[in-house]
N, C-alpha and C positions, 0 to 999 in steps of 0.2 A: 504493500500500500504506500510505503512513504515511497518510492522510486514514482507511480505518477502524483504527487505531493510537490516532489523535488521538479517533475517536468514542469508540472504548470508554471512552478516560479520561475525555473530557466526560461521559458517564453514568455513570461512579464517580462523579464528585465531583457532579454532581446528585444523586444517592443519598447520598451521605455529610451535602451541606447537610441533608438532609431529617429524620437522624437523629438524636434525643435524646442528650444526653448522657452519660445513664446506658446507653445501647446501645455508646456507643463502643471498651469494652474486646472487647467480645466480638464487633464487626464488626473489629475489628483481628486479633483471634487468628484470625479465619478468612479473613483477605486473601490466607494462605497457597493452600491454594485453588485461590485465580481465575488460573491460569496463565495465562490471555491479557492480564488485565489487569497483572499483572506484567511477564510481556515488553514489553505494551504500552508502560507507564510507562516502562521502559529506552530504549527504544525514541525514546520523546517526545522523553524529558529528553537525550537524546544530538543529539539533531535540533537544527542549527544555526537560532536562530532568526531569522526575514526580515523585515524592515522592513514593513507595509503599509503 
């Protein structure tokens, strides 16, 4: 489960490098939204990180 967890966020922040600056307020106002990427995100950043 957390491997598609970990995708979703990898294709946020692909989408996010990709975006202009002047876009940024208003992809933020609507991150609200994206319920799976928000769980997602929790999700990550709670996940003990493992050496490769």
């Amino acid at each position: 489960m957390f491997t598609s967890e970990k995708g979703v966020v990898e294709e946020w922040l692909s989408e996010f490098k990709t975006l202009p600056e002047t876009s940024l307020p208003n992809y933020a106002t609507n991150l609200k939204d994206k319920s799976s990427l928000v769980s997602s995100l929790y999700k990550v950043i709670q996940e003990p990180q493992r050496n490769s």
